[in-house]
N, C-alpha and C positions, 0 to 999 in steps of 0.2 A: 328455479335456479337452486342448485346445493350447494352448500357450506364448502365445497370443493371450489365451485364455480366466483363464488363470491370473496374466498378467501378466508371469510368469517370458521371458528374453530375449527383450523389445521389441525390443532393437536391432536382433536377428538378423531380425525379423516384418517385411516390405515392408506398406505403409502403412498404420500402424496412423494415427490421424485420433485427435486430440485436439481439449478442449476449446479449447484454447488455439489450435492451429488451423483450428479456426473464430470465432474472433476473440472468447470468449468469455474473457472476466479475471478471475481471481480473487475482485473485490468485486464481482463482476456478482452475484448472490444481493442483496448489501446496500446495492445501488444507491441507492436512494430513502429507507433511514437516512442513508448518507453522505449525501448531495446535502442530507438535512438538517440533519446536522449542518455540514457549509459553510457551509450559510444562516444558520444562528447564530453560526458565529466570525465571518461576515462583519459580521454584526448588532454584534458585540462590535469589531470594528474601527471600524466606523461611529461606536459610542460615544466611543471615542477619538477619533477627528477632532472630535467633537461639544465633547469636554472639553476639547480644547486653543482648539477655538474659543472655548469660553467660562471661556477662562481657569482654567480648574482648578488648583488646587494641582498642584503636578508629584509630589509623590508616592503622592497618587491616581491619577494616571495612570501611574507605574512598575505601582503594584500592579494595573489593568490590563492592561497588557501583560503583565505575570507569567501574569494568568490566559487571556492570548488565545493567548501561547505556549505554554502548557500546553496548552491542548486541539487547538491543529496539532500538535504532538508525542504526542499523545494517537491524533488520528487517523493520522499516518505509523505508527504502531508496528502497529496494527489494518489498516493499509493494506500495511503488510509483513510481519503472520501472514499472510494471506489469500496473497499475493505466493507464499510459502512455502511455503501448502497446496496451492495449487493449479496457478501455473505453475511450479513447482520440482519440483514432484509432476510434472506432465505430462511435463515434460523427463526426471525419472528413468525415467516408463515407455519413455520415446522409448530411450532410453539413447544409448552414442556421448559427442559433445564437445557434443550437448545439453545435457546435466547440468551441463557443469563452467561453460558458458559463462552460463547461468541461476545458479549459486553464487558468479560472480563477480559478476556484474552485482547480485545480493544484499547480499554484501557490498559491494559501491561504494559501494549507497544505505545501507547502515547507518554507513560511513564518514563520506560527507556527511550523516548525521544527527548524528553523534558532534560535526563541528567545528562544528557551532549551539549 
């Protein structure tokens, strides 16, 4: 078995070919969940214009936004396991300043998750 086979030192393996380099992303499997669930916070924002058009109490509408934020925050966390499984994965088999430079950019996005 080789170091190809095994996984053991990518770094040192000339072109080992990730998912990732072939332009394949992490939520690509749960494409068509995602895309639906967008479709419905979007549905839920839509609401909100609807309520402010028609005058709604204003603290029915905090309490939606509560829950329209809640589920984009819902889906970044599910959008940064996957992020995590898969192009962080990919980067670690690559090995090198692959890895580190996917851990950072990780962390970036959970920083700007944090200041929301």
């Amino acid at each position: 078995m080789t170091t190809t086979e095994t996984g053991a030192d990518a770094a040192s393996t000339p072109g080992i070919v990730t998912d990732h380099d072939r332009g394949i992303h992490g939520y690509h499997e749960q494409k068509q969940e995602h895309l639906k669930r967008l479709r419905r916070i979007e549905g839920q924002i839509r609401g909100l214009q609807r309520m402010v058009d028609e005058d709604v109490y204003c603290i029915d509408i905090l309490t939606q936004v509560s829950a329209s934020t809640k589920a984009l925050q819902s889906f970044a966390l599910q959008l940064l396991e996957e992020h995590l499984r898969h192009c962080v994965a990919d980067a670690a088999v690559k090995g090198g300043d692959e890895i580190d430079a996917k851990v950072k950019e990780a962390t970036q996005a959970i920083a700007r998750m944090l200041r929301t």
